[in-house]
N, C-alpha and C positions, 0 to 999 in steps of 0.2 A: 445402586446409585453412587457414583463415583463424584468425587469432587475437584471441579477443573478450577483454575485461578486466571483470568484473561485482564491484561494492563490495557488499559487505554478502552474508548466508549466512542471513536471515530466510526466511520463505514466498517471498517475491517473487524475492529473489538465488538462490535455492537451483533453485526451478523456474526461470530462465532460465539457468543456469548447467547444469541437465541437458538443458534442451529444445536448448541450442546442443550441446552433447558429444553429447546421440543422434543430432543430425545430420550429423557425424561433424567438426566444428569444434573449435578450442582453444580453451579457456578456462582464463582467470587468474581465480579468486576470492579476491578478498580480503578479511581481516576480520582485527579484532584478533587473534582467537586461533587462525587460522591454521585453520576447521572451517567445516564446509559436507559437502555431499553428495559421495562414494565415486566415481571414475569414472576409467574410463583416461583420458580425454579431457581431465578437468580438474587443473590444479595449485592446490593449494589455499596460499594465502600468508600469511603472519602479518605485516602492516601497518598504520599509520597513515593512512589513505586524507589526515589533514589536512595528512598529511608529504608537503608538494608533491615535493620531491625524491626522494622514494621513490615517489610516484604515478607520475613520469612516466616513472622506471626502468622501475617492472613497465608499464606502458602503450605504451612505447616498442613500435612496428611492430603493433599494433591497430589493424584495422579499425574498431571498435566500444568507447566506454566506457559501461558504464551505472550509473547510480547506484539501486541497489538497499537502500540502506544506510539504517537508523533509529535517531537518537539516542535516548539516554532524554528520555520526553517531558517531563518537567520539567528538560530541558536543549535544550529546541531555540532558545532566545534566544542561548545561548552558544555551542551544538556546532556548530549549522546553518552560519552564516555563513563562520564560515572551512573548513569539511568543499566546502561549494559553491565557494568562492574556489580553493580547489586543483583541484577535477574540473574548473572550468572554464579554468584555467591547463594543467591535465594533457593536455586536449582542444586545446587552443590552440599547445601543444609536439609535440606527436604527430600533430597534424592527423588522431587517431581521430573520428570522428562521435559525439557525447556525448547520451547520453539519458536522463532523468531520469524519476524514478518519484516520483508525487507523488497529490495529493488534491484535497477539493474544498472546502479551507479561504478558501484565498484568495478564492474569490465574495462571503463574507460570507451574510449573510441573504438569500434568493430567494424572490421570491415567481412558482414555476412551475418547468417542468424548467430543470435547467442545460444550458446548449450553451455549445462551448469557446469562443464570440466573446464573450460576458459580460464584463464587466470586473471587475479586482481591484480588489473594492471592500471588502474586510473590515477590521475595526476592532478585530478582537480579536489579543492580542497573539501569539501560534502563527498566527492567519489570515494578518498582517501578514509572518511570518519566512517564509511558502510562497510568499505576492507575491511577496516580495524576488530568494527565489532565481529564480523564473522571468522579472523582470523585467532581473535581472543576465544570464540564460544568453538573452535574446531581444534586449538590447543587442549581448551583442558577436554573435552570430549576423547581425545587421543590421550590424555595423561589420566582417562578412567575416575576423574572428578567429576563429572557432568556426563549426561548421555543428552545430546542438541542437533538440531538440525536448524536449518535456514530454508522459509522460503518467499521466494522472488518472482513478484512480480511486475508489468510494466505502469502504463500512465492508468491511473483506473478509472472506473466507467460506473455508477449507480450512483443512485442520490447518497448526495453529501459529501461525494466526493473532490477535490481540489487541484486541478489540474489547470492548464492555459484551455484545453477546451470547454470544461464546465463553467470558470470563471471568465474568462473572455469572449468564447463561440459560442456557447448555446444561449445567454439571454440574450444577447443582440440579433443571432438569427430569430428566435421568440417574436421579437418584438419588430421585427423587419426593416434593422438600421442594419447599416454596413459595419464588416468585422474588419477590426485589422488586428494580426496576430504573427507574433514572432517567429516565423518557423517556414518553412520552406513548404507551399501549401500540397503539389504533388508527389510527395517522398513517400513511401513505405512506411507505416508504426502500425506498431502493435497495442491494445488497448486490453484491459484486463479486467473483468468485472470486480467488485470488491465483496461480492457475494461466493466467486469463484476460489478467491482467497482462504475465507472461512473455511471451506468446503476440504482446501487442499491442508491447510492447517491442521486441521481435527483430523483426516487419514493420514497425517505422516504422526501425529502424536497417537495414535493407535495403534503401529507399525513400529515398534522396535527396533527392527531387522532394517529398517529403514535408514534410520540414525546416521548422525556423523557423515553430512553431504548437505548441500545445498536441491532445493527441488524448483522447480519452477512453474508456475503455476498454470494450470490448461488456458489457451487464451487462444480466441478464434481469429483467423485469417488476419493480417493488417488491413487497414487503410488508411491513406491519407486526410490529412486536416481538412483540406476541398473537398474530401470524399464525404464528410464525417456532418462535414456541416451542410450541404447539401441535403444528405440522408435526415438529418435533424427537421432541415425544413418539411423535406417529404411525409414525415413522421405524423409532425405535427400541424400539418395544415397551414404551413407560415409562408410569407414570400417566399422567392426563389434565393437561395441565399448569398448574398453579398460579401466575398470577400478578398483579403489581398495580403500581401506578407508586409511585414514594418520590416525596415531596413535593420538589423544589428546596431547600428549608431543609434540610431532611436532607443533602443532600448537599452542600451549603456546611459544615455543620457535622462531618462527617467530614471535611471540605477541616483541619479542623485538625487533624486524626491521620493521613491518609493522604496521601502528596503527590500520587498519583496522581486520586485525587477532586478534592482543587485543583484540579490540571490540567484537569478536565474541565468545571469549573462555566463559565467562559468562552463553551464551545463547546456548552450545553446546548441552544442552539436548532435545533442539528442534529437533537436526539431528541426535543424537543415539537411539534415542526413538519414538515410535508411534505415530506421533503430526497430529490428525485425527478432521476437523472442519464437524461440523451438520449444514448446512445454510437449513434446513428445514423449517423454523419458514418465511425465508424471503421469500425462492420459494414459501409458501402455500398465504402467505401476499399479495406479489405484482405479484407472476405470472410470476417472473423470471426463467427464467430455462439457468444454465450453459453455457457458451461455451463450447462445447467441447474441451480436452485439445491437441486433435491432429492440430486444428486449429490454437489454441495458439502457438504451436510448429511451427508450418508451416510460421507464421509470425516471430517469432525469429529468424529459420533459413535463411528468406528472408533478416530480417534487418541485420543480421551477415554476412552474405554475402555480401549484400551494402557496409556496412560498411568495410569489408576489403577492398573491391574494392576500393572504396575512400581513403585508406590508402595508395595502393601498387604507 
């Protein structure tokens, strides 16, 4: 029994954090408030993951660190930088293999699928802070400090997840009112489970030989937002589903009541544009093959439905 250290108790932290404990492994989850998923296997810990000297206490004699962890996103200028400086110091003291959970911000604008040999070429300011960190965890990996990898994937898909389709499409298709949502509704995306993630996580931190590369994460076929929300209805037995694209001005001009819209006007090219991920490189690697995305759906619609229940 080996002992794994996983930051953050989000979708991503929480299933790598159970997929290592049903294998009958240790795990340290950490998060500020000390919460995450129930399990003998795991100890759940209330830290500062930026608190290098407390990272590399609980990290101390791990096999494995992963950064599972997500700031609030109108704090990733601030939070990010020094959160990466300590996991990569914590990896660097521990001599654990460090592996990071990330996106497909850093590419910038592509025109065609993404594959992990692209260069970080984004110009937006969240694209530029994802560069950073993986630019920082592939210097010292090459200067033999750290042995690290990165892996990337798209908008994701399983309960709990936070994305413009969880949050915006799927309770209003649920609930059979009209969606309107930022994004160009018949364009090509790609969608990622966050159970796929875990999965990809744990076989690149078992693989060595692996190391020092970015991987990207098995993710099935695209489809569109119209696609996506439609198939939700079908899922779940809801109207037929109602939707339409908000103009860009729209959503600039909520940018000045919601911080969260802000956030998002930046990275709008992501959702009027074909944003198509190749995870071939990782299916041929470890042998992972996708969840299906109907499955993924099928569990958001379950948690969304919990989850009103528990509301009303």
């Amino acid at each position: 029994m080996s002992l794994h250290v996983v930051v953050g108790a989000g979708p991503v932290g929480s299933a790598t954090a159970l997929l290592l404990a049903e294998r009958g492994e240790r795990v340290r989850l950490l998060t500020r408030s000390g919460g995450g998923p129930a399990h003998d296997h795991i100890e759940r810990i209330a830290a500062d993951a930026a608190d290098v000297d407390a990272l590399i206490r609980h990290a101390t004699g791990a096999v494995a660190l992963y950064c599972c962890a997500g700031p609030p996103y109108d704090r990733w200028v601030t939070d990010w930088p020094p959160l990466g400086a300590a996991l990569l110091r914590a990896a660097e003291a521990t001599g654990a293999i460090y592996v990071a959970t990330s996106n497909l911000y850093g590419y910038g604008p592509v025109d065609g699928p993404m594959t992990e040999d692209l260069p970080m070429r984004a110009t937006t300011v969240k694209g530029r802070v994802r560069a950073r960190l993986w630019e920082e965890a592939l210097a010292a990996h090459r200067a033999g400090r750290v042995r690290a990898a990165e892996v990337r994937g798209s908008d994701y898909l399983g309960a709990g997840a936070v994305t413009p389709l969880s949050v915006l499409v799927l309770p209003k298709v649920l609930a059979g009112h009209r969606v309107s949502v930022p994004a160009a509704l018949d364009v090509a995306h790609s969608w990622t489970y966050a159970g796929d993630v875990a999965r990809t996580l744990v076989a690149v931190a078992a693989s060595p030989s692996h190391l020092g590369r970015p991987w990207h994460v098995p993710t099935p076929p695209p489809r569109s937002i119209r696609a996506m929300a439609e198939r939700i209805a079908e899922l779940s037995g809801a109207p037929q589903a109602r939707i339409r694209s908000m103009p860009a001005v729209a959503l600039r001009l909520a940018g000045y009541f919601d911080r969260n819209a802000k956030e998002m006007v930046e990275m709008q090219y992501q959702l009027r544009y074909p944003f198509v991920l190749d995870s071939s490189a990782a299916t041929d690697t470890f042998g992972i093959a996708p969840t299906p995305t109907d499955d993924a759906l099928r569990e958001m619609i379950a948690a969304e439905r919990a989850g009103a229940v528990e509301r009303s």
